[in-house]
Backbone as a ProteinNet text record, in pm:
[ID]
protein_1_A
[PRIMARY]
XXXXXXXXXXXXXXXXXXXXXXXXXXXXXXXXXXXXXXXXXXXXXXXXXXXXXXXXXXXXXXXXXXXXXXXXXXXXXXXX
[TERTIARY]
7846.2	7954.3	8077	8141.3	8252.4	8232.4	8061.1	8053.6	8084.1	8100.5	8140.2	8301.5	8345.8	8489.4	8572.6	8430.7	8523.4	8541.9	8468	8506.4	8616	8736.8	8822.5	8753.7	8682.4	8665.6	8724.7	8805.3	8849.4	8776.5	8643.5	8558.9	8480.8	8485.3	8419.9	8544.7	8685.6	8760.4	8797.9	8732.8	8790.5	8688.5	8554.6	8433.7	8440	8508	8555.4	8636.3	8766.1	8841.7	8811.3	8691.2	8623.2	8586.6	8439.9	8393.9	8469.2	8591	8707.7	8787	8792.4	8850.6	8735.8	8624.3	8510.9	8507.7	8477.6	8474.8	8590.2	8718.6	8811.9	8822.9	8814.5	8769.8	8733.1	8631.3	8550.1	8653.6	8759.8	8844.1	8931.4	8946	9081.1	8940.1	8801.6	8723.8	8720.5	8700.3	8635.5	8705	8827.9	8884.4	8854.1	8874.5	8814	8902.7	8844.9	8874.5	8964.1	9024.7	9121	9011	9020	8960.6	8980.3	8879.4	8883.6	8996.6	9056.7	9161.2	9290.7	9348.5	9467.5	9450.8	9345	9384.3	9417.3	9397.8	9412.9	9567.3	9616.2	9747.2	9830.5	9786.5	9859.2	9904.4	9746.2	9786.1	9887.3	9830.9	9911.6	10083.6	10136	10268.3	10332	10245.2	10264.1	10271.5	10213.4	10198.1	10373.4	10360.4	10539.5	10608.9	10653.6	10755	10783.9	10683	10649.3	10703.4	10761.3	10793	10702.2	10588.5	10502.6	10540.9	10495.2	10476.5	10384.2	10376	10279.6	10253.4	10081.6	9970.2	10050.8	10125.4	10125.8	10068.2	10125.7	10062.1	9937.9	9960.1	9884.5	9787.1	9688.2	9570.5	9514.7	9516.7	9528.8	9519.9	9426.8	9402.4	9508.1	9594.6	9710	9787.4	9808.1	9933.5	10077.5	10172.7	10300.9	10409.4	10384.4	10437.8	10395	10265.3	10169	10235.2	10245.3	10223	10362.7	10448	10613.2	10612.9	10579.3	10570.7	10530.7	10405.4	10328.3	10393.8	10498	10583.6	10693.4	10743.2	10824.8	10799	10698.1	10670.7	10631.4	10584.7	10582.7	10707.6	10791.2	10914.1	10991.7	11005.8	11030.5	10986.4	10887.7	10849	10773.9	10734.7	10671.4	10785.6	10873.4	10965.8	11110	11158.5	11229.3	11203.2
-4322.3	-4368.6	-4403.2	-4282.2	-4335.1	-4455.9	-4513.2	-4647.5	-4709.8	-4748.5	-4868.9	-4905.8	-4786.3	-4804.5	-4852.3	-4800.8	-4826.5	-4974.4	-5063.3	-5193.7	-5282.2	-5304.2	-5358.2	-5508	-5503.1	-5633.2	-5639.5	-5745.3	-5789.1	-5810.3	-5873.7	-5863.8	-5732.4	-5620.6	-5526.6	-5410.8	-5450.3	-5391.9	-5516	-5618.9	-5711.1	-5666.2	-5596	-5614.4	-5429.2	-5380.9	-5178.5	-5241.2	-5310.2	-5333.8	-5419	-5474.5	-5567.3	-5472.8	-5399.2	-5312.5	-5168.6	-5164	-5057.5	-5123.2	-5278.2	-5337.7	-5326.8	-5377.4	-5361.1	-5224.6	-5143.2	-4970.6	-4912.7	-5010.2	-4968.8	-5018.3	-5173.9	-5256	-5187.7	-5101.1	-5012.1	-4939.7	-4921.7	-4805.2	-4858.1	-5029.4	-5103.1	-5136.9	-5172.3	-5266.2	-5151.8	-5035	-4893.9	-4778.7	-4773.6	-4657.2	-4547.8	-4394.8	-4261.2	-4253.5	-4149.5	-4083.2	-3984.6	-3916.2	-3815.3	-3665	-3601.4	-3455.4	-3394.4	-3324.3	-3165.2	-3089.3	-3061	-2995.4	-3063.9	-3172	-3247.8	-3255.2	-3261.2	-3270.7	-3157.4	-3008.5	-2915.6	-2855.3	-2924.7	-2932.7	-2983	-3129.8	-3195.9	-3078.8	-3044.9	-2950.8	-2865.1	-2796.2	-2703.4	-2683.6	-2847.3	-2814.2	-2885.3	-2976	-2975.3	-2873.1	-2796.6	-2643.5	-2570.6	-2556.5	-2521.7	-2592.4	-2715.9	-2794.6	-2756.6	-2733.9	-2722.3	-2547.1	-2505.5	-2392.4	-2259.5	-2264.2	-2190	-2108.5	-1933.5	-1888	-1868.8	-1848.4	-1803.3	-1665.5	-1665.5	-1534.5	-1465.5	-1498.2	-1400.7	-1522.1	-1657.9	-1753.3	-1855	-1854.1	-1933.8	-1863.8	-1870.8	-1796.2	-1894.7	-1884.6	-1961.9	-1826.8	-1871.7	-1826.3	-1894.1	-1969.6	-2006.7	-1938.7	-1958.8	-1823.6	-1910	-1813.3	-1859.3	-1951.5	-1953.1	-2072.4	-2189.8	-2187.4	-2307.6	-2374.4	-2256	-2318.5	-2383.8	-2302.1	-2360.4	-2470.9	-2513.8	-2625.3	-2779.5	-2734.3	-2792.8	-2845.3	-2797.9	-2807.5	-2856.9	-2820	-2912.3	-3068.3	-3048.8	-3203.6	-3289.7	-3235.2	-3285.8	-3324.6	-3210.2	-3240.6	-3335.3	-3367.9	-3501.6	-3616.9	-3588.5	-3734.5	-3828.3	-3725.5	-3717.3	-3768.5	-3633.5	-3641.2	-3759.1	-3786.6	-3872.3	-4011.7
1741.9	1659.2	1743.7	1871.3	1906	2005.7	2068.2	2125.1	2042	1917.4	1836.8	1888.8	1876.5	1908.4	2043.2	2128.3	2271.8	2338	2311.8	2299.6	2258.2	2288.6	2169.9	2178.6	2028.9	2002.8	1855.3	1777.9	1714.7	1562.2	1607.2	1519.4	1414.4	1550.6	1470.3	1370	1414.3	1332.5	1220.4	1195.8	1091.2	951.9	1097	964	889.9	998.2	939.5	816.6	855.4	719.1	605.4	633.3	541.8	414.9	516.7	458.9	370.3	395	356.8	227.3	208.6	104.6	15.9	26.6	-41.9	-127.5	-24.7	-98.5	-180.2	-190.3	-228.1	-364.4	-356.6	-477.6	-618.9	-572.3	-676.8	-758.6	-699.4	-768.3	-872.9	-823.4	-873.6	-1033.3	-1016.2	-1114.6	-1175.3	-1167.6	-1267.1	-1231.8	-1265.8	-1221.5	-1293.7	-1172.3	-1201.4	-1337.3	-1452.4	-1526	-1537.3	-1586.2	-1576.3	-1627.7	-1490.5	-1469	-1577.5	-1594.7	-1692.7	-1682.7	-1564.1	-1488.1	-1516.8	-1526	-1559.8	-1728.6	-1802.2	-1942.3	-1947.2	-1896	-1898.5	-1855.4	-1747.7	-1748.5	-1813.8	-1856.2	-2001.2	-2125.5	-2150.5	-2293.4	-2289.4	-2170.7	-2137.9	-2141.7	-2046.9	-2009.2	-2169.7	-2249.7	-2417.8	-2464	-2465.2	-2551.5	-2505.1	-2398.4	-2357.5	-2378.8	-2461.1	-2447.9	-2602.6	-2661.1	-2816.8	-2878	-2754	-2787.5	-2844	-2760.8	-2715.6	-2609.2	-2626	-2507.9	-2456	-2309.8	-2231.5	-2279.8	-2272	-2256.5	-2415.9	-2513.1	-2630.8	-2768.8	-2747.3	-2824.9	-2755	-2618.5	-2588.6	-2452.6	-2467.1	-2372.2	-2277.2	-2134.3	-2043	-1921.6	-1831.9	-1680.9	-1603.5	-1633.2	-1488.5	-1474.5	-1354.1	-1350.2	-1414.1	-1378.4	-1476.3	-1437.8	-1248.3	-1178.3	-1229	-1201.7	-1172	-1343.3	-1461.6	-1626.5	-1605.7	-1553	-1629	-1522.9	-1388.9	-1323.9	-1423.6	-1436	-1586.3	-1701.9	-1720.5	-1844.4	-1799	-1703.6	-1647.2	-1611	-1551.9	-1554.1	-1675.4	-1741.4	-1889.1	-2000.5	-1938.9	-1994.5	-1941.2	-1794.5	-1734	-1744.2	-1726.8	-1749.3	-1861.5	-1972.3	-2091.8	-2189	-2193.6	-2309.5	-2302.6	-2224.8	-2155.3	-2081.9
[MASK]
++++++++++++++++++++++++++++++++++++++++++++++++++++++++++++++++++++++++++++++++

């Protein structure tokens, strides 16, 4: 692999970035979905904006940084 590189020829880095627009392409025609894990933060930092508390109304494994972070950003950039 690093003989490909030790050559500077022009050509074989036109055809790396060829091949790198190509693979990238994919993302712009079918973009990824939104994770299990981010709807999960969505609800979440909703549920606190809504005047919910943590662990007595609402049951959740995050810790309490990570939730009010969550809600904060929701409240920024969501509500406003």
């Amino acid at each position: 692999m690093l003989r490909f590189f030790r050559i500077n020829d022009p050509y074989r880095l036109l055809g790396i970035g060829v091949l790198l627009i190509l693979i990238s392409m994919a993302l712009f025609i079918d973009p990824i979905t939104i994770t299990l894990s981010e709807l999960k933060g969505i609800g979440l930092g909703e549920a606190l904006n809504h005047e919910k508390s943590l662990y007595s109304s609402l049951f959740t494994d995050s810790p309490p940084l990570s939730a009010w972070f969550l809600g904060w950003m929701e409240w920024i950039l969501v509500d406003h």
